[in-house]
C-alpha positions as CSV (number, residue, x, y, z in Angstrom):
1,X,-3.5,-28.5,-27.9
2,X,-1.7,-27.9,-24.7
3,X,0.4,-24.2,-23.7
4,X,3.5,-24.7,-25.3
5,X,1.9,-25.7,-28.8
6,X,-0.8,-22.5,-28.1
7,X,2.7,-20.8,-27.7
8,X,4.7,-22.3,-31.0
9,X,0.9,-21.4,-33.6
10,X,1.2,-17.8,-32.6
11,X,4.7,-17.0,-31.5
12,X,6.4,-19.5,-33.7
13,X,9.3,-21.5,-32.8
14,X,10.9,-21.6,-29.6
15,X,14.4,-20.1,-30.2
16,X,16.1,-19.9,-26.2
17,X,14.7,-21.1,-22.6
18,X,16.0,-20.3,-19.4
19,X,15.8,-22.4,-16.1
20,X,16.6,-20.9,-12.9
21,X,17.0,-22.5,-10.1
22,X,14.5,-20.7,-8.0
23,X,11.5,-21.2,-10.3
24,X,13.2,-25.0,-11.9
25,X,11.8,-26.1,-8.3
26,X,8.5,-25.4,-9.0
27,X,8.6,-26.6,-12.8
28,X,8.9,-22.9,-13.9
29,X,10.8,-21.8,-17.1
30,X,11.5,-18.8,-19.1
31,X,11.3,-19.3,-23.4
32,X,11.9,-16.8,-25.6
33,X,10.9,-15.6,-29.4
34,X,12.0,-14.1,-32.1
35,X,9.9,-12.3,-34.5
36,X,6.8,-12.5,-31.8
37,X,4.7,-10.3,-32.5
38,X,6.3,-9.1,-35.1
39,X,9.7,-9.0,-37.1
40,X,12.7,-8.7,-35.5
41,X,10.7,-8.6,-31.7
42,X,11.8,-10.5,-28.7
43,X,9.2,-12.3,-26.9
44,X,9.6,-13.5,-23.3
45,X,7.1,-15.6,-21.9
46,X,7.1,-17.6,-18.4
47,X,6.1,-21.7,-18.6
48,X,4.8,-23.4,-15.9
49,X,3.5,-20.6,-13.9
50,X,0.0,-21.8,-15.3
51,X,0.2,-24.8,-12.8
52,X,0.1,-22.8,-9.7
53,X,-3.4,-20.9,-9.1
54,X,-3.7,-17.0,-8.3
55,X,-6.2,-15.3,-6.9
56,X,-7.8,-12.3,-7.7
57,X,-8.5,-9.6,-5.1
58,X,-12.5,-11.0,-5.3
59,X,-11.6,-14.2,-4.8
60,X,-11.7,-16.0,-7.4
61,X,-8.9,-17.8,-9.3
62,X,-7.1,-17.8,-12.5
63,X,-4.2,-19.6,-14.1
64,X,-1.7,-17.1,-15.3
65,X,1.5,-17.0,-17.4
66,X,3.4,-14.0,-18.1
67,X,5.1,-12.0,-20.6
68,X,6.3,-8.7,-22.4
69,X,8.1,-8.0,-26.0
70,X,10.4,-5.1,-27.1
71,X,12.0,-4.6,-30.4
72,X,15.2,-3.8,-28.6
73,X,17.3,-6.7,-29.0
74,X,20.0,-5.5,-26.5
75,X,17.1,-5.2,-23.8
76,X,17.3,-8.9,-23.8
77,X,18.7,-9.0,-20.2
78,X,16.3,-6.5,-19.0
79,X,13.5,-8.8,-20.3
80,X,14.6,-11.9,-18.5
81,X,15.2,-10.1,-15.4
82,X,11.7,-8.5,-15.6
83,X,9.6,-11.6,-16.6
84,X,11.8,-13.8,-13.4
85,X,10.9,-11.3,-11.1
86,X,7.0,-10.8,-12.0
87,X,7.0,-14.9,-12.2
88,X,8.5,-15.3,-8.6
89,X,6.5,-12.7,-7.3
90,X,3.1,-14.0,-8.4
91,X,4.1,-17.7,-7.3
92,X,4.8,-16.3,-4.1
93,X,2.3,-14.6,-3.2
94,X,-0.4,-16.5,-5.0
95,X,-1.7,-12.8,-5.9
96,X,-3.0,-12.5,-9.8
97,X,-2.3,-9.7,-12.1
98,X,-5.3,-7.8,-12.9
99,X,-5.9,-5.6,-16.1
100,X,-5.3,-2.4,-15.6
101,X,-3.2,-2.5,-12.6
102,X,0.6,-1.2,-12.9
103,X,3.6,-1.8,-10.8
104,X,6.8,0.7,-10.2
105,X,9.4,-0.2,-12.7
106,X,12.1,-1.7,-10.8
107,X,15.2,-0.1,-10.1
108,X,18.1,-0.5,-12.9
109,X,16.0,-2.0,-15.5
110,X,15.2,-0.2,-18.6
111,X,16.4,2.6,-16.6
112,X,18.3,4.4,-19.7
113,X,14.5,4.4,-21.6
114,X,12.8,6.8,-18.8
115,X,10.0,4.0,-18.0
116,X,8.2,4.4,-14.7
117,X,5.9,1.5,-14.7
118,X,4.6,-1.7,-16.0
119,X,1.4,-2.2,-16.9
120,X,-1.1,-5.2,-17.2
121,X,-3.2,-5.6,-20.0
122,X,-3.8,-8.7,-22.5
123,X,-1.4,-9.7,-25.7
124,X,-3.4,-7.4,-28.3
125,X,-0.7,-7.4,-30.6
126,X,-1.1,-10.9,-31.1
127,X,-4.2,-12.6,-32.9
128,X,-7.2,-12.4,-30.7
129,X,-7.4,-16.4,-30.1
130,X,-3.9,-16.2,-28.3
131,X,-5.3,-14.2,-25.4
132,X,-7.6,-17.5,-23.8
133,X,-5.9,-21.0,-24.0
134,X,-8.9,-23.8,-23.2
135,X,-6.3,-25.9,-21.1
136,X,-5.0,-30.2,-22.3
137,X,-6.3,-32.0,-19.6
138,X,-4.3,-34.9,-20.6
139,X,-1.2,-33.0,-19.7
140,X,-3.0,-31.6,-16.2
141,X,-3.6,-28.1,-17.2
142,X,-6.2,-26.1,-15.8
143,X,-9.9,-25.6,-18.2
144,X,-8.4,-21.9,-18.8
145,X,-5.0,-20.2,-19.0
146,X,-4.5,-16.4,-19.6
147,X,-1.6,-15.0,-21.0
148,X,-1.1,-11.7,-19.3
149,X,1.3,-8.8,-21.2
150,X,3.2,-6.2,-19.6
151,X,3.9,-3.3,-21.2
152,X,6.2,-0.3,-20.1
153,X,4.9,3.0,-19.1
154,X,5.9,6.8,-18.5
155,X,5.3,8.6,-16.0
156,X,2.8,10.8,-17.7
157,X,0.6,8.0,-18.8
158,X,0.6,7.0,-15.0
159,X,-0.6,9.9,-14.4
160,X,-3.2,9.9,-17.1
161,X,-4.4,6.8,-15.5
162,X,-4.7,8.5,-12.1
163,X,-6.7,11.2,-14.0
164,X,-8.8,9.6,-16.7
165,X,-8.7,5.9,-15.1
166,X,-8.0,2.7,-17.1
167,X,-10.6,2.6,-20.2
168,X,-9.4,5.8,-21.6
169,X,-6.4,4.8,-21.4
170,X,-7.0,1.2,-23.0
171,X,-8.6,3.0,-25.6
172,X,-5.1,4.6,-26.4
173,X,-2.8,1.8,-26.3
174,X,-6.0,-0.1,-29.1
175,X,-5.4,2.4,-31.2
176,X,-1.4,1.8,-31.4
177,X,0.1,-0.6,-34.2
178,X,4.0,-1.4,-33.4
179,X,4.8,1.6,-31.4
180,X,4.6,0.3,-27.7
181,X,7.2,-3.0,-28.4
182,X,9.9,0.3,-29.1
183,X,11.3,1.2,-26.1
184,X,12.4,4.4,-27.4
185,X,9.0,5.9,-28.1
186,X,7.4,8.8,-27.1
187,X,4.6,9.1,-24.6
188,X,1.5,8.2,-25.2
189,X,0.2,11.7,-23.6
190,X,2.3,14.7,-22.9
191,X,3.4,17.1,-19.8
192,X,-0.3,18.3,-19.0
193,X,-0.7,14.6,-17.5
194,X,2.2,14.9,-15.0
195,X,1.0,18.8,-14.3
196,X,-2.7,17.5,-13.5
197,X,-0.9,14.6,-11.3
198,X,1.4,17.6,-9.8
199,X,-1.8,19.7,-9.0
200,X,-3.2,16.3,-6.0
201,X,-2.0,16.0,-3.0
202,X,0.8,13.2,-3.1
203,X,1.7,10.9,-0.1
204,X,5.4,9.0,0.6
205,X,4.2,6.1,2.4
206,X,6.9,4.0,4.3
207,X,6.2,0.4,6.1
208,X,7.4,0.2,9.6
209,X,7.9,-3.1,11.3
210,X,5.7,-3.2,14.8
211,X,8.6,-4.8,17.6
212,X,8.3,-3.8,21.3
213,X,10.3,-0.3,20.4
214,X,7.9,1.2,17.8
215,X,5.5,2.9,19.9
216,X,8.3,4.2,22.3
217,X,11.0,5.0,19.7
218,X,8.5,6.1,16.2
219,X,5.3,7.1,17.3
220,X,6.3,7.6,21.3
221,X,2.5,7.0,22.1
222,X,1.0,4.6,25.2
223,X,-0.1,2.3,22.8
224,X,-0.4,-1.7,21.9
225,X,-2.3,-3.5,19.5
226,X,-3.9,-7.3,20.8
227,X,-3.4,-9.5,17.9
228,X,-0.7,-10.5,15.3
229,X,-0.4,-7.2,13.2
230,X,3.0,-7.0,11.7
231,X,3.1,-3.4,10.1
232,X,2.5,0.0,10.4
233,X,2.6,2.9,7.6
234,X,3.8,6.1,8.0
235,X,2.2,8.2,6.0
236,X,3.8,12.0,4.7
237,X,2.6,14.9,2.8
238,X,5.1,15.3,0.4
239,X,6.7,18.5,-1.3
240,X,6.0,21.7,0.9
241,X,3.1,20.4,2.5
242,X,5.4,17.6,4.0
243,X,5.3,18.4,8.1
244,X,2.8,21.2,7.7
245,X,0.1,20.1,10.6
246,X,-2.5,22.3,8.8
247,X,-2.6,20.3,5.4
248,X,-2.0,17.2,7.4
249,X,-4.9,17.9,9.7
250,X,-6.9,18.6,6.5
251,X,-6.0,15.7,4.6
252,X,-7.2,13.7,7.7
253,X,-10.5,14.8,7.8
254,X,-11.0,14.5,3.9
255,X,-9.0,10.4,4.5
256,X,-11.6,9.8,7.3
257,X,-14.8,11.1,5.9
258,X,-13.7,9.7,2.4
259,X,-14.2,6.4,4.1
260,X,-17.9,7.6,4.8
261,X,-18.0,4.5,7.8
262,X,-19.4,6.1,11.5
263,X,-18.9,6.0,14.0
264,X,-15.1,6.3,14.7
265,X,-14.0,7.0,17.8
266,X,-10.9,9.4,18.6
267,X,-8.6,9.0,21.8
268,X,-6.9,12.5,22.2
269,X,-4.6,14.1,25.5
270,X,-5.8,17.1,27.5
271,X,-4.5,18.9,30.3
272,X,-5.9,18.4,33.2
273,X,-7.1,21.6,33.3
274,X,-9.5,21.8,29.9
275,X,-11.4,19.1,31.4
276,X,-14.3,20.9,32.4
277,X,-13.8,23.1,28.9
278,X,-13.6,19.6,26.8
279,X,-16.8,18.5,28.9
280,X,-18.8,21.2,27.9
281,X,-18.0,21.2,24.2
282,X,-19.2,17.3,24.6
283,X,-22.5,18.1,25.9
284,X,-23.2,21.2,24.1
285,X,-23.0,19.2,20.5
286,X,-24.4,15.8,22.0
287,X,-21.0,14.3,21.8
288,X,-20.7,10.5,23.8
289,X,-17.7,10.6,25.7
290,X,-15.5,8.7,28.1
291,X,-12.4,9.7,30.3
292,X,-9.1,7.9,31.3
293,X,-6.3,9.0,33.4
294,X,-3.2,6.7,33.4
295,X,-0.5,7.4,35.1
296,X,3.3,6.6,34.8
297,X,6.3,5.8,37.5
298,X,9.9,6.9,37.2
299,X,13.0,5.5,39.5
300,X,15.8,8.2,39.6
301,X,19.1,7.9,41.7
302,X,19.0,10.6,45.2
303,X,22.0,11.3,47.0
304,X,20.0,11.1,50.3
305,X,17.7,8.1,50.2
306,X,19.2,5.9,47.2
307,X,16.5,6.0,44.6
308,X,13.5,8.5,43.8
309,X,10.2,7.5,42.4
310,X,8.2,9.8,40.7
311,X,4.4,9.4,39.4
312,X,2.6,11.6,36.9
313,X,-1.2,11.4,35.4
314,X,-1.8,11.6,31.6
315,X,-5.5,12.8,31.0
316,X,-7.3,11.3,28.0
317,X,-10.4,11.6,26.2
318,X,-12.2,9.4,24.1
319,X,-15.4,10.4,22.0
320,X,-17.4,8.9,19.6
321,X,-17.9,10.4,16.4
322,X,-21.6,10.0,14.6
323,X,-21.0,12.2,11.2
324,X,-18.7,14.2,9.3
325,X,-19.9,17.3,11.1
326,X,-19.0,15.9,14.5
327,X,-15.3,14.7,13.1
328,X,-15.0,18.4,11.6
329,X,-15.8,19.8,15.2
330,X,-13.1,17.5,17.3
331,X,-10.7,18.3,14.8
332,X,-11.2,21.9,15.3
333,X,-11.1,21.7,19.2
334,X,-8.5,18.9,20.0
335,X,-6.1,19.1,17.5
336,X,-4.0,21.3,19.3
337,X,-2.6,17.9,21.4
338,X,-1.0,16.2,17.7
339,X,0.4,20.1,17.3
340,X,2.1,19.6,20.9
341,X,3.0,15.8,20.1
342,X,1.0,14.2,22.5
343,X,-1.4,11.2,21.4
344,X,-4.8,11.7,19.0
345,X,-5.5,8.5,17.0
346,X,-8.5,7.3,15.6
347,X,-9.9,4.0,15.5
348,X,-13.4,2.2,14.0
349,X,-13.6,-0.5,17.4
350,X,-14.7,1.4,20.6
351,X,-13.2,-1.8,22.5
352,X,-10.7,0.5,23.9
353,X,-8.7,-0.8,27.2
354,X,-6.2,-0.2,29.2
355,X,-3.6,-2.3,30.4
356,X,-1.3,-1.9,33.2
357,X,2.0,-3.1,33.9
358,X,2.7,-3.4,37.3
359,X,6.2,-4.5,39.6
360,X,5.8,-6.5,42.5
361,X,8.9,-6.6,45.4
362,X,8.7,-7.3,49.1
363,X,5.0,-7.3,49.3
364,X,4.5,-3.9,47.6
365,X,3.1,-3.2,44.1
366,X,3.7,-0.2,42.2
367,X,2.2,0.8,38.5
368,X,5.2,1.4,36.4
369,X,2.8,2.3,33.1
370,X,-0.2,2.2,31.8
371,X,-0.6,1.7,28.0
372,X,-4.6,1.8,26.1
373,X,-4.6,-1.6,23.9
374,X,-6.3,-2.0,20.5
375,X,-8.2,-5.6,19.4
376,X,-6.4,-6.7,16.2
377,X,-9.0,-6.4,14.0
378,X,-9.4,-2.6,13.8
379,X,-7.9,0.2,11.9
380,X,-5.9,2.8,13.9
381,X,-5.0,5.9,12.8
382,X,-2.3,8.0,14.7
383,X,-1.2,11.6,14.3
384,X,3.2,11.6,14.9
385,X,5.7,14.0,14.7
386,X,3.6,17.6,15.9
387,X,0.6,17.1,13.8
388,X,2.6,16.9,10.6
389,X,2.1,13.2,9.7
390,X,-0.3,10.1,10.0
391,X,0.3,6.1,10.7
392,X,-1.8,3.4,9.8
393,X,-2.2,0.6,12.0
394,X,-4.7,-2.4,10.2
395,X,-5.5,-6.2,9.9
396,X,-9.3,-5.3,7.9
397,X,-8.9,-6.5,4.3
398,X,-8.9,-3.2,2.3
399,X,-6.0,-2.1,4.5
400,X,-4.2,-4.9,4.6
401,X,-0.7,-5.3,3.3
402,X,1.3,-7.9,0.7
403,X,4.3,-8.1,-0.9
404,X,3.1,-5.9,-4.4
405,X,1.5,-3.3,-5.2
406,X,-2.2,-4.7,-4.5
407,X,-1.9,-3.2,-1.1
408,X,-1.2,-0.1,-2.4
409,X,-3.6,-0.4,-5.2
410,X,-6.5,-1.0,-2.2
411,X,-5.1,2.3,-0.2
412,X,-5.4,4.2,-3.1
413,X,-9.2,3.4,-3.3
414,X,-9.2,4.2,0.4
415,X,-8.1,8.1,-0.7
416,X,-9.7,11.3,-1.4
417,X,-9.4,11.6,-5.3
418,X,-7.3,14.3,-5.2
419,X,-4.8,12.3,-3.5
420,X,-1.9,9.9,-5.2
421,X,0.6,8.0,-3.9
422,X,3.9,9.2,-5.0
423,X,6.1,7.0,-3.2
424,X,6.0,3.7,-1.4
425,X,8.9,1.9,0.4
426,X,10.9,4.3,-1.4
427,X,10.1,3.3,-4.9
428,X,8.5,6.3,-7.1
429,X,4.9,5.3,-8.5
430,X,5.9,8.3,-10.9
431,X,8.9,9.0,-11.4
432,X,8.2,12.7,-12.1
């Protein structure tokens, strides 16, 4: 039996496909049923996708198609436009769905049913022997094809599944019979879900492309990175706590020593003056520390001489941080630089250097700046705006950014657990 008859013995027969030219390339197609899973249901269902393999997050590789039914005939258009988008995404990226996982509800569809998300789980409405297809090798298809069903979400039963996890909730959505293919039913779980999401501490997180201005114009910091990193993310408190330098400076130490991985070493500015101060906090809690000074020119018109240069020193520290204890301390006595906006940033490689760009005419060199440089394969973590918000700077894998929500998905795990994301790129992960 190959997937389109697995399709026709439990959905019955095909009654409308859909070829667009974007997935036709690859040998992609939409069909539709009626009366899948049940009477007077719509079906929609991707074929072809099954030829391209996905990869988990693990590694390992699976043959997917997709699909989701609603009982709402006049979501029809919504349904195509949901199942194109979540075929072309997966073919793109080569990323699999996992159970369990859900992704923002994208703008405009099923927007007049309140849905937030869509979640991944496996066709339980159907008989159990649809959910694994044992692949025709006479038509090429892969030993094993699974079928994976999306199913629309409220917000309050995303935020169950940020409070309870995704077993609990499984065990709700078994327990339903017809009610989840309506798309005008009720939540699953009621207000208290969305109060105990409310009560964490909820993050807007916004990608920033890394050109030659971002340091200078966003985070105004001396800083490069030596490799091919692509993004940055900004990362925001949100609600009143969005700016605030104190919950910001809390949330970092509860972000860094969530990650429970010493040492970490943290670059910070200091007067020149709380040198000897800074130097004596060091030694007195057996702290291993290096300085830098770099130093900055500046060509200004005179009205006597033609042009002015001028050259200032920027005094730095770098320390490196052994426990939790030790990152408590720093914060407590350097913090005061991200209040003032100048540079504290963390980073996990102590292969810290310093580059300097220099101009050579008529036989003289001058140092017009000096910037530290990052190796690529690091995690940075710098404090912007007066100590009220954080960016992410980071190649390593469970940082690492793609075009769903699995990059989100791996920074979540990277959070303290009374932390959500609320917001990524713009679009609401609850839209509460």
């Amino acid at each position: 039996m190959n997937y389109i008859e697995h399709l026709e013995a439990h959905c019955g027969e095909i009654t409308g496909h859909l070829e667009i030219e974007e997935l036709q390339e690859q040998a992609i197609q939409l069909l539709q049923f009626q009366n899948a899973p049940f009477a007077n249901a719509i079906t929609m269902t991707s074929l072809g996708l099954l030829r391209h393999p996905l990869q988990f997050e693990n590694g390992a590789i699976v043959h997917q198609e997709v699909m989701l039914s609603v009982m709402q005939q006049d979501a029809e258009s919504d349904l195509i436009e949901l199942v194109y988008r979540l075929t072309l995404e997966a073919w793109k990226t080569g990323h699999a769905y996992d159970l369990g996982e859900y992704l923002p509800m994208p703008d405009g569809l099923l927007s007049k049913y309140g849905f937030a998300a869509l979640y991944v789980t496996t066709p339980f409405y159907f008989e159990e022997s649809f959910q694994v297809h044992k692949g025709d090798v006479a038509f090429g298809e892969p030993e094993t094809v699974l079928p994976v069903w999306f199913v629309p979400i409220f917000a309050s039963e995303v935020a169950y599944i940020e409070q309870y996890g995704t077993e609990k909730f499984n065990e709700m959505l078994y327990e339903t019979e017809m009610q989840l293919l309506n798309l005008k039913r009720h939540p699953l779980v009621g207000e208290e879900a969305i109060e105990a999401l409310n009560a964490k501490r909820q993050l807007l997180v916004l990608e920033c492309e890394i050109t030659d201005n971002l340091f200078e114009d966003e985070i105004q910091r001396p800083l490069l990175l030596d490799g091919p990193l692509k993004k940055a993310y900004a990362i925001d408190l949100d609600s009143e706590a969005q700016g605030n330098a104190v919950e910001t400076q809390t949330f970092l130490f509860d972000f860094l020593n969530h990650q429970n991985r010493f040492p970490i070493y943290t670059t910070f500015f200091a007067f020149e003056e709380e040198d000897k101060d800074n130097k004596a906090f060091f030694t007195q809690h057996q702290m291993s520390f290096t300085s830098h000074v770099l130093s900055k020119q500046k060509q200004t018109d005179g009205w006597l001489r033609g042009k002015r240069t001028s050259t200032w020193e920027s005094h730095y520290f770098t320390v490196k941080i052994e426990d939790a204890k030790m990152l408590e301390l720093i914060l407590e006595q350097a913090y005061a630089a991200a209040l003032m906006n100048e540079l504290f940033m963390f980073s996990y490689s102590d292969r810290l250097s310093i580059q300097r760009e220099v101009e050579t005419t008529y036989r003289k060199t001058r140092v017009l700046e000096d910037r530290f440089v990052y190796p690529e394969e690091t995690t940075v973590v710098i404090v912007g705006h007066d100590g009220g918000m954080l960016y992410v700077l980071s190649n390593e894998e469970h940082f690492a950014y793609d075009l769903r929500t699995d990059w989100a998905k791996r920074l979540r795990q990277q959070l303290p657990s009374d932390t959500v994301i609320r917001q990524l790129n713009g679009e609401w992960f609850a839209d509460l």
